[in-house]
Gaussian input, Z-matrix of N, CA and C with variables (Angstrom, degrees):
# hf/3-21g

backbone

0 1
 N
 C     1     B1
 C     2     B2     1     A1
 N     3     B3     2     A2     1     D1
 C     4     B4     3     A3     2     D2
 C     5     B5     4     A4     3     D3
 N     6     B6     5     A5     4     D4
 C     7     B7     6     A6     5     D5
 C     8     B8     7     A7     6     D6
 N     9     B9     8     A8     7     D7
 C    10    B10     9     A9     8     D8
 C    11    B11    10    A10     9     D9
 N    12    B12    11    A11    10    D10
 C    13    B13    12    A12    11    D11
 C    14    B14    13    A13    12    D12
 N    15    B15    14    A14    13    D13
 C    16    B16    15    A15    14    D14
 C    17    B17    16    A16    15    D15
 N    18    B18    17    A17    16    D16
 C    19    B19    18    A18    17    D17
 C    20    B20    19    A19    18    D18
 N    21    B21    20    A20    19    D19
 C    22    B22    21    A21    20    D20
 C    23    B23    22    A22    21    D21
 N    24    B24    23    A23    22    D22
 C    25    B25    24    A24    23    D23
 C    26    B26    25    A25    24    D24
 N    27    B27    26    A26    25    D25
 C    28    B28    27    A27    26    D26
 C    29    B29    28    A28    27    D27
 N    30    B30    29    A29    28    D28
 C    31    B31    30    A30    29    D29
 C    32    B32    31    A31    30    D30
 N    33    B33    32    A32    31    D31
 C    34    B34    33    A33    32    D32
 C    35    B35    34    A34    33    D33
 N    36    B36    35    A35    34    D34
 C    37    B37    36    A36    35    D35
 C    38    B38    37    A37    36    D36
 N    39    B39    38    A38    37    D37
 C    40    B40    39    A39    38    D38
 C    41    B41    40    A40    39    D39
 N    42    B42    41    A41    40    D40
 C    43    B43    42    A42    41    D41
 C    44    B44    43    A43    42    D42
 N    45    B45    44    A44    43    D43
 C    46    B46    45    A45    44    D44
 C    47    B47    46    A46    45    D45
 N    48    B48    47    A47    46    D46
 C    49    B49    48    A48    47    D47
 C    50    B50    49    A49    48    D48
 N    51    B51    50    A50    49    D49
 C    52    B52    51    A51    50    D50
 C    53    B53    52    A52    51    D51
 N    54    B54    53    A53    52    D52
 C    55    B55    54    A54    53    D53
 C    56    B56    55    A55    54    D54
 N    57    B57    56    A56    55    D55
 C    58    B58    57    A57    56    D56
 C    59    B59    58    A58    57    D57
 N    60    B60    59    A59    58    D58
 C    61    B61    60    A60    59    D59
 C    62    B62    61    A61    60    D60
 N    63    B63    62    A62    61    D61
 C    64    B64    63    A63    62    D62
 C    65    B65    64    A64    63    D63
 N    66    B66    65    A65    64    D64
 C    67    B67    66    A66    65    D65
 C    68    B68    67    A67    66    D66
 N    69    B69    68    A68    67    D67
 C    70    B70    69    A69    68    D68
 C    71    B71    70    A70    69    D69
 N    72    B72    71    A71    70    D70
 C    73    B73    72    A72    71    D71
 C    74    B74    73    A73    72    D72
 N    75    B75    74    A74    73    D73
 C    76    B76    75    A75    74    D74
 C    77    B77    76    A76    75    D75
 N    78    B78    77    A77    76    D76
 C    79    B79    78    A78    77    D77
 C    80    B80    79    A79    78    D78
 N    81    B81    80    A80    79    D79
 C    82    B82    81    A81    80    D80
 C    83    B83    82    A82    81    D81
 N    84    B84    83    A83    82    D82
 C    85    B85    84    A84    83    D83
 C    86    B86    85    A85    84    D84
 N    87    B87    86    A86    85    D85
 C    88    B88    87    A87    86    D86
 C    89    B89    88    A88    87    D87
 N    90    B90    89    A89    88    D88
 C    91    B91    90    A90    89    D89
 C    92    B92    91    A91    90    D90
 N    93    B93    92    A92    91    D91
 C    94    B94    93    A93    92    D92
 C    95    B95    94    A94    93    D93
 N    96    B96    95    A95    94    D94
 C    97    B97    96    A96    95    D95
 C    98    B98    97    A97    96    D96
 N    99    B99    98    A98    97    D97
 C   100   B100    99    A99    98    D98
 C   101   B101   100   A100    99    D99
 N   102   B102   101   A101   100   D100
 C   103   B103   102   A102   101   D101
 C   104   B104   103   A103   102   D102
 N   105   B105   104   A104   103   D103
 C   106   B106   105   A105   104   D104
 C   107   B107   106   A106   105   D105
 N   108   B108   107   A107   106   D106
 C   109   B109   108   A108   107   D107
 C   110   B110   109   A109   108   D108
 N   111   B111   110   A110   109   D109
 C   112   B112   111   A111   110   D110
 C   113   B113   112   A112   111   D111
 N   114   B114   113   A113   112   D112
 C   115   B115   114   A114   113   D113
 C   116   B116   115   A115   114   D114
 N   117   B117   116   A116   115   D115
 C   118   B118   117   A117   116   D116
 C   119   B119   118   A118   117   D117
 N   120   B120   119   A119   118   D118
 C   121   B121   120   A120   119   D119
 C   122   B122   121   A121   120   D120
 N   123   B123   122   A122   121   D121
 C   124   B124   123   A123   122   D122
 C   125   B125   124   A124   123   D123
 N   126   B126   125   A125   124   D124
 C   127   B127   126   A126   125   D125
 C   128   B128   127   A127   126   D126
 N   129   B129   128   A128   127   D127
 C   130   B130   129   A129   128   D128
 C   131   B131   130   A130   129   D129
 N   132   B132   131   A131   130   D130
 C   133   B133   132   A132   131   D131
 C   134   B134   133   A133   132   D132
 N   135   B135   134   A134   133   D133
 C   136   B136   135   A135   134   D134
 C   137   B137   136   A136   135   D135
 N   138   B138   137   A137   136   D136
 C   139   B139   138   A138   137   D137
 C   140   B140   139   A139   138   D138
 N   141   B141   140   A140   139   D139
 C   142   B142   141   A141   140   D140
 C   143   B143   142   A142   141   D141
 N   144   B144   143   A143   142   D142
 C   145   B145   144   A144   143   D143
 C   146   B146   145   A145   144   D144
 N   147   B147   146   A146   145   D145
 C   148   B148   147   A147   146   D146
 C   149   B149   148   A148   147   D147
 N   150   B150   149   A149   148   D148
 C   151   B151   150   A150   149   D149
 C   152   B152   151   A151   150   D150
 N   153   B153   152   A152   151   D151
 C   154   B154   153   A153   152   D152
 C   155   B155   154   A154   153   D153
 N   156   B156   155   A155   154   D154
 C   157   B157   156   A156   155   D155
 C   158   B158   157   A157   156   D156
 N   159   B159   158   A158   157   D157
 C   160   B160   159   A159   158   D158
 C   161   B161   160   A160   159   D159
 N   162   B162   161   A161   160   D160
 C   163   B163   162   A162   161   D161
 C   164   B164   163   A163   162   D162
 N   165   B165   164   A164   163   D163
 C   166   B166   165   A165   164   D164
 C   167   B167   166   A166   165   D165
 N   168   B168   167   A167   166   D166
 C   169   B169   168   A168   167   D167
 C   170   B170   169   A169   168   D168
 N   171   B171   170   A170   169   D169
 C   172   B172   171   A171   170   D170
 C   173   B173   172   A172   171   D171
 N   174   B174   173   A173   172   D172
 C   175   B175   174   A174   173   D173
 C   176   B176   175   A175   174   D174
 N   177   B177   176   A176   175   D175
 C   178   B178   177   A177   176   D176
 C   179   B179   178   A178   177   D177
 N   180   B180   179   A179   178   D178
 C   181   B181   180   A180   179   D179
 C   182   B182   181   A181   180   D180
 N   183   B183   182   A182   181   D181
 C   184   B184   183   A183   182   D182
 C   185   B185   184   A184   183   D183
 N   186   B186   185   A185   184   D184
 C   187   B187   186   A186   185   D185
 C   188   B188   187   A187   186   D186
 N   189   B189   188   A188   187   D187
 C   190   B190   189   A189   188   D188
 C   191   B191   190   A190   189   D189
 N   192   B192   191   A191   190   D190
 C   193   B193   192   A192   191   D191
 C   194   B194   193   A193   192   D192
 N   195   B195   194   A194   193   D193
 C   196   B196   195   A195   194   D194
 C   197   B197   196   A196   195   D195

   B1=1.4637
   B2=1.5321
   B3=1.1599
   B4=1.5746
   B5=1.5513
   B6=1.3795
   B7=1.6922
   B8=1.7830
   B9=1.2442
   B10=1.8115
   B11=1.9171
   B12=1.0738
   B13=1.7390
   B14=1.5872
   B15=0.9117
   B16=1.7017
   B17=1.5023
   B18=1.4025
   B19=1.5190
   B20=1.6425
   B21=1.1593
   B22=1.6209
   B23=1.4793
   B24=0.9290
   B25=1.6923
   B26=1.3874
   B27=0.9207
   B28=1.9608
   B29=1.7720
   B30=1.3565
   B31=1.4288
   B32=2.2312
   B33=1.2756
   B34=1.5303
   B35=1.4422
   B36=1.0569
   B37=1.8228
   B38=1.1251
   B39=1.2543
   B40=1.6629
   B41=1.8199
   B42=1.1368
   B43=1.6595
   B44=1.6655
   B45=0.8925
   B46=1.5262
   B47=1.7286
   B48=1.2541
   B49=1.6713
   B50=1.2950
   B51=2.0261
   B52=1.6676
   B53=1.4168
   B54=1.5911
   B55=1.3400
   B56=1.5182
   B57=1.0403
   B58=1.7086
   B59=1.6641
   B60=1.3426
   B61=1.7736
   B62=1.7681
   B63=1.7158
   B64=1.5360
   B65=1.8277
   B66=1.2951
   B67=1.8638
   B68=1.6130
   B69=1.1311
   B70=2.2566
   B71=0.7571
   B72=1.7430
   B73=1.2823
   B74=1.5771
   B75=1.3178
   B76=1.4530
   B77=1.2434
   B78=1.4265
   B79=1.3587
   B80=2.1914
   B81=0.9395
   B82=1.7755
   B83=1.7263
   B84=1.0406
   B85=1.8289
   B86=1.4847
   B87=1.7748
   B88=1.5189
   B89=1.6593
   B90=1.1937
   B91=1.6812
   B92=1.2769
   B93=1.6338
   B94=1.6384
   B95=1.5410
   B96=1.7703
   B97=1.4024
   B98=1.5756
   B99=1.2847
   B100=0.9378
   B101=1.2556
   B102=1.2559
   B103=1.2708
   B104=1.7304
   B105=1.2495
   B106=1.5689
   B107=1.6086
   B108=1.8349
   B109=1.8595
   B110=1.6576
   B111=1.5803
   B112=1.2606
   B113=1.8875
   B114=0.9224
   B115=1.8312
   B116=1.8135
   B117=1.4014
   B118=1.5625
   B119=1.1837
   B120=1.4737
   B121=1.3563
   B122=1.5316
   B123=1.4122
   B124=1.7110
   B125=1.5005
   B126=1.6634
   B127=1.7716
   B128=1.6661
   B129=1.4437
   B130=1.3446
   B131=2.0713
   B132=1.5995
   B133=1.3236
   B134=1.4718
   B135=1.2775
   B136=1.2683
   B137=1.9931
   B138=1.3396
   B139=1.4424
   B140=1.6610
   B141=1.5046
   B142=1.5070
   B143=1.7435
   B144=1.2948
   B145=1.9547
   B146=1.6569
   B147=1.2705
   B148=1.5333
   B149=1.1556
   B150=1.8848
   B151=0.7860
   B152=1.7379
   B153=1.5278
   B154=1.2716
   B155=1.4021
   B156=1.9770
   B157=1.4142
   B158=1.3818
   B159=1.1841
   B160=2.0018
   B161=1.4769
   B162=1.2637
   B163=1.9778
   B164=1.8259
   B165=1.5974
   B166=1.6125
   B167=1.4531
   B168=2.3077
   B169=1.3746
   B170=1.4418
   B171=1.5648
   B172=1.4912
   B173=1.2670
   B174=1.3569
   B175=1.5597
   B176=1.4711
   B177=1.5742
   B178=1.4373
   B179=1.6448
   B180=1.5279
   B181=1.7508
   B182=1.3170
   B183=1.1431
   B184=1.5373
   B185=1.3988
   B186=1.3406
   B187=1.3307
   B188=1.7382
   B189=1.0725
   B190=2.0907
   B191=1.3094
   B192=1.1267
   B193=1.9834
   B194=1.5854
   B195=1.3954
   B196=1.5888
   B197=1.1676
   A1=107.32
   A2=121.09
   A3=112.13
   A4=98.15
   A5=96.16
   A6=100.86
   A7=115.76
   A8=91.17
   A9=97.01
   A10=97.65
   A11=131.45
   A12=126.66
   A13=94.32
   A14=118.18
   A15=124.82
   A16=119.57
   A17=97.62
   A18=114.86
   A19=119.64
   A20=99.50
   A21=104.60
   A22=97.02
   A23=120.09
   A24=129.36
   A25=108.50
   A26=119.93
   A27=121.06
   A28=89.15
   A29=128.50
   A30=129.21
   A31=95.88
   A32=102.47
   A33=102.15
   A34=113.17
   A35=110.37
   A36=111.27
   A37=115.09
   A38=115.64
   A39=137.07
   A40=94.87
   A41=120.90
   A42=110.27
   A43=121.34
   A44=113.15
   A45=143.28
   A46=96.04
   A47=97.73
   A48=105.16
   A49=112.37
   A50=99.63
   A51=90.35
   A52=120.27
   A53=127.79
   A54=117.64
   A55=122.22
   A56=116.17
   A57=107.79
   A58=94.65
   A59=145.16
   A60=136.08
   A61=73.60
   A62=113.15
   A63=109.65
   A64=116.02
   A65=110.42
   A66=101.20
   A67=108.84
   A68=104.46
   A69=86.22
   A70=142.83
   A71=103.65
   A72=112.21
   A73=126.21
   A74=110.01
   A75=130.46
   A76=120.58
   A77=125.61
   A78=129.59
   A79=91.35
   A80=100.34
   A81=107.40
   A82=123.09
   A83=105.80
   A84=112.34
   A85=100.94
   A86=116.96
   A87=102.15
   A88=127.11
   A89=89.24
   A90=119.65
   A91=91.70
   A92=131.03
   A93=140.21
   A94=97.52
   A95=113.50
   A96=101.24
   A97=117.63
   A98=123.28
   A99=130.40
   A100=109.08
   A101=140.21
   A102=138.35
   A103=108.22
   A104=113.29
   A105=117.40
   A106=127.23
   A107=87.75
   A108=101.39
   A109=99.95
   A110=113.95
   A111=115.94
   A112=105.23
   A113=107.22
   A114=120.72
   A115=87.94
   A116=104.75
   A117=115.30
   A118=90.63
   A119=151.43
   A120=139.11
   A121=95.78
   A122=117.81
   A123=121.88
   A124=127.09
   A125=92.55
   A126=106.31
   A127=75.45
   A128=153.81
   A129=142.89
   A130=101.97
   A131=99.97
   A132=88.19
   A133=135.98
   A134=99.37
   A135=115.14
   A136=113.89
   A137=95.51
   A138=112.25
   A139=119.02
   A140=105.02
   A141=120.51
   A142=110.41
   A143=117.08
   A144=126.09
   A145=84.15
   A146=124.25
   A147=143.69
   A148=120.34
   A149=108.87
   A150=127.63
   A151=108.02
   A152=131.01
   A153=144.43
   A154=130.84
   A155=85.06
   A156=95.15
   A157=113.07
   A158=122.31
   A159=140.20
   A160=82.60
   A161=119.74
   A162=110.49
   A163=86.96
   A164=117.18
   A165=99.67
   A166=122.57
   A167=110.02
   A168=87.15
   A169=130.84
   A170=105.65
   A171=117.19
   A172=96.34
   A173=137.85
   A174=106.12
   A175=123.99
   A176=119.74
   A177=117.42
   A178=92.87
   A179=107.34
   A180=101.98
   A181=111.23
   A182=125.30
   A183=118.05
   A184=116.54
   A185=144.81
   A186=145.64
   A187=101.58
   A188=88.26
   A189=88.04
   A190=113.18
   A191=113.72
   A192=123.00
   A193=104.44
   A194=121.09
   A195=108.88
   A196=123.29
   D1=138.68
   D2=-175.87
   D3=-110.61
   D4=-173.04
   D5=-164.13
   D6=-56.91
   D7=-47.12
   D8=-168.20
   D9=-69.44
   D10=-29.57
   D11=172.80
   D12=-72.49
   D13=-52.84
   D14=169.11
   D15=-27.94
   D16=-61.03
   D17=175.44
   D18=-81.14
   D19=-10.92
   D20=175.27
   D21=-88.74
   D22=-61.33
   D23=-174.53
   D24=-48.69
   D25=-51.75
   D26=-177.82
   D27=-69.04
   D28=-48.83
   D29=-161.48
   D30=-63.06
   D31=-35.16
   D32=176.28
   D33=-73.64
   D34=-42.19
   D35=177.47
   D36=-57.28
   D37=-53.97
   D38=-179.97
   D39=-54.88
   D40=-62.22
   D41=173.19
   D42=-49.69
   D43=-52.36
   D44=160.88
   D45=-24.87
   D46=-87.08
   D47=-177.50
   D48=-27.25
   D49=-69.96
   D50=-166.66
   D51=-79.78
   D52=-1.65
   D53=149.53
   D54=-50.65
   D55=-50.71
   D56=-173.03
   D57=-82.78
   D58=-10.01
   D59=-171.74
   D60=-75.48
   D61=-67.59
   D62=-170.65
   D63=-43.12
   D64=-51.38
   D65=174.43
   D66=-52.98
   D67=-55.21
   D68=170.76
   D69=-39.88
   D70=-52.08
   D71=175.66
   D72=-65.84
   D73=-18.24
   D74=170.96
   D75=-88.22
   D76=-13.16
   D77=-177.24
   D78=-103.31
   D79=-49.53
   D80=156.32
   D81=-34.86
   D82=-55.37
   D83=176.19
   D84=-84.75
   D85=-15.97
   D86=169.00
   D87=-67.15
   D88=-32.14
   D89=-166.25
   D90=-70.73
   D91=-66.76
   D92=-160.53
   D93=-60.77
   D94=-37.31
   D95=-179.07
   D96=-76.28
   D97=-22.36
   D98=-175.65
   D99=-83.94
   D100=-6.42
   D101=-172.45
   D102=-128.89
   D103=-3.97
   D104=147.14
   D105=-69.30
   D106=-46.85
   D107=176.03
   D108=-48.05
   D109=-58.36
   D110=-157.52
   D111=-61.86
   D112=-11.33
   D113=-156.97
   D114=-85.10
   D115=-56.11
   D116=-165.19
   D117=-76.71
   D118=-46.10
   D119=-154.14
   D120=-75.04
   D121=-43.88
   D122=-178.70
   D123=-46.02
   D124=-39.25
   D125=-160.14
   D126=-98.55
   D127=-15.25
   D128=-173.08
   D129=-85.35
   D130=-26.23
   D131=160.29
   D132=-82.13
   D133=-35.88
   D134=175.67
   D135=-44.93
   D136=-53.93
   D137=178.60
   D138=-55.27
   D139=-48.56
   D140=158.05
   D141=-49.39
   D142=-65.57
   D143=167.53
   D144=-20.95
   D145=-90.98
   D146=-139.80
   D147=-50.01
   D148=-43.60
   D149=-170.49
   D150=-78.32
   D151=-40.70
   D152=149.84
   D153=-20.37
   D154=-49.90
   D155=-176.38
   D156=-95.61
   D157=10.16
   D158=173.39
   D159=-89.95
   D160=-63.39
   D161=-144.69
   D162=-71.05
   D163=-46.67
   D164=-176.55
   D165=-48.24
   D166=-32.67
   D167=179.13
   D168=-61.91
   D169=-49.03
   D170=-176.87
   D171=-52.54
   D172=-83.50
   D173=-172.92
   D174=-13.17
   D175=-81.46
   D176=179.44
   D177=-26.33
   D178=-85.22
   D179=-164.71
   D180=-21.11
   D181=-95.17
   D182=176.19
   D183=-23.47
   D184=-68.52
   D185=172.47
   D186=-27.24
   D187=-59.79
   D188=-172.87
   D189=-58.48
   D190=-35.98
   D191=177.91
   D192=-64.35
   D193=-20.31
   D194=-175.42
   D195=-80.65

């Protein structure tokens, strides 16, 4: 192989590499995003739970006062 196939060949690997370093890192910020959504959708139920279980007490309260 002489220099310039030499230098093409390392110049293809070297592309090579940082295409797939770039697919990780992008399949990586997929995952973190996907596992924030799931984080916020969780604590958005939770908050909904809380909030349910505030409006059920005051009902009772009121119910018991009648």
């Amino acid at each position: 192989m002489n220099n310039s196939n030499s230098a093409s060949y390392n110049a293809g690997q070297a592309k090579g590499q940082a295409q797939e370093k770039g697919s990780q890192l992008m399949d990586q910020a997929s995952n973190a995003a996907q596992s924030a959504k799931e984080s916020i959708q969780d604590a958005g139920q939770q908050m909904q739970a809380k909030a349910q279980g505030a409006v059920d007490a005051v009902k009772d309260a009121v119910n018991s006062n009648k």
